[in-house]
GULUMTI-689941 format. One line per 5 residues: number of its first residue (from 0); for each residue x, y, z of C-alpha. Coordinates in Angstrom, 3 decimals, padded with zeros to 6 digits. Layout:
<pts>
NUM = X:Y:Z ~ ...
</pts>
This chain:
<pts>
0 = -001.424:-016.520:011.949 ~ 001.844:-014.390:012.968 ~ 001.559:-010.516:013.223 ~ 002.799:-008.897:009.720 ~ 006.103:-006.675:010.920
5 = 005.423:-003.515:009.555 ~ 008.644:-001.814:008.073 ~ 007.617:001.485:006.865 ~ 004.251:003.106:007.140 ~ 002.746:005.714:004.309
10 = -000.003:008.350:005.139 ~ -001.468:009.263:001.823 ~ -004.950:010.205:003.414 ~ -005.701:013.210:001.727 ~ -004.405:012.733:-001.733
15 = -006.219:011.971:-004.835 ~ -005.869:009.672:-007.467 ~ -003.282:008.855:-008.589 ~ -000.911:010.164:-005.508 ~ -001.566:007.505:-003.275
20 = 000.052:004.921:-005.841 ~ 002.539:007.245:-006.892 ~ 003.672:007.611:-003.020 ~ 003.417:004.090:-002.841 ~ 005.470:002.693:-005.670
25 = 008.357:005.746:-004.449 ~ 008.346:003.838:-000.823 ~ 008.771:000.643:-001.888 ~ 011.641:001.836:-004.238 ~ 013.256:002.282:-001.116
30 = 012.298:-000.702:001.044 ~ 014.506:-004.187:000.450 ~ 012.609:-006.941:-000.766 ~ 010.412:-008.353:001.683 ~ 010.598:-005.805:003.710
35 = 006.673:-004.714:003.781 ~ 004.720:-000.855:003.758 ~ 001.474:-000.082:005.288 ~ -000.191:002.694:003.029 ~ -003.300:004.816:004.627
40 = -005.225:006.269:001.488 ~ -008.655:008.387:001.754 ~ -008.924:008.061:-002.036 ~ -011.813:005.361:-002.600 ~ -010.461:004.871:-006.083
45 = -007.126:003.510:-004.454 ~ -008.956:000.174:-003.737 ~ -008.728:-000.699:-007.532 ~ -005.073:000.778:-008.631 ~ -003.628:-000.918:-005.633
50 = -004.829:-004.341:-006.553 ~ -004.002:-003.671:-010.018 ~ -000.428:-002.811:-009.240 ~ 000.199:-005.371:-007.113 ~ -001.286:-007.979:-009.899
55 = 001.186:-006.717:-012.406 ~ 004.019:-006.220:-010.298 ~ 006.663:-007.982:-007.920 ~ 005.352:-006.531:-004.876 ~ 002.409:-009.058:-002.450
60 = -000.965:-007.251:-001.295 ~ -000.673:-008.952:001.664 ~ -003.634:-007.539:003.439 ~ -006.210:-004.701:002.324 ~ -009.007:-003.379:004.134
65 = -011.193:-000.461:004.952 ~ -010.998:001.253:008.578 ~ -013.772:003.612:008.770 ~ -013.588:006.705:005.918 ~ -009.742:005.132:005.575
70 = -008.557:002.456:003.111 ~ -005.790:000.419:004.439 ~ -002.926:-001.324:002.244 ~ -000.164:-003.695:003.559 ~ 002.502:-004.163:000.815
75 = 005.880:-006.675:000.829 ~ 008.281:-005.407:-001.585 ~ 009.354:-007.825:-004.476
</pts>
């Protein structure tokens, strides 16, 4: 499988509920479509609003994981 090109990258570690999401939706407001965001969140509650979001949105979860205390989102724009 081909490396994801990461366009834009978003440190929300940090920030609690619901900042990370609130960040995130501003970023990809500014990102063309299919152009894709990495977002670094702390907030262990991020985990669900991300997938929800992303469920009822235009906008792929390509990729989510968990990197040590850090939760990891990678995001195309729709």
């Amino acid at each position: 499988m081909a490396e994801i090109q990461i366009d834009q990258v978003l440190d929300a570690s940090g920030l609690s509920c619901p900042l990370p999401l609130l960040k995130a939706k501003q970023a990809l407001n500014g990102l063309a479509v299919g152009q894709v965001l990495q977002v670094i969140a702390t907030d262990g509650g991020s985990v669900r609003d991300f997938k929800a979001y992303t469920d009822q949105s235009a906008h792929q979860l390509l990729e989510s994981y968990t990197d040590q205390d850090r939760y990891i989102y990678i995001i195309r724009r729709g």
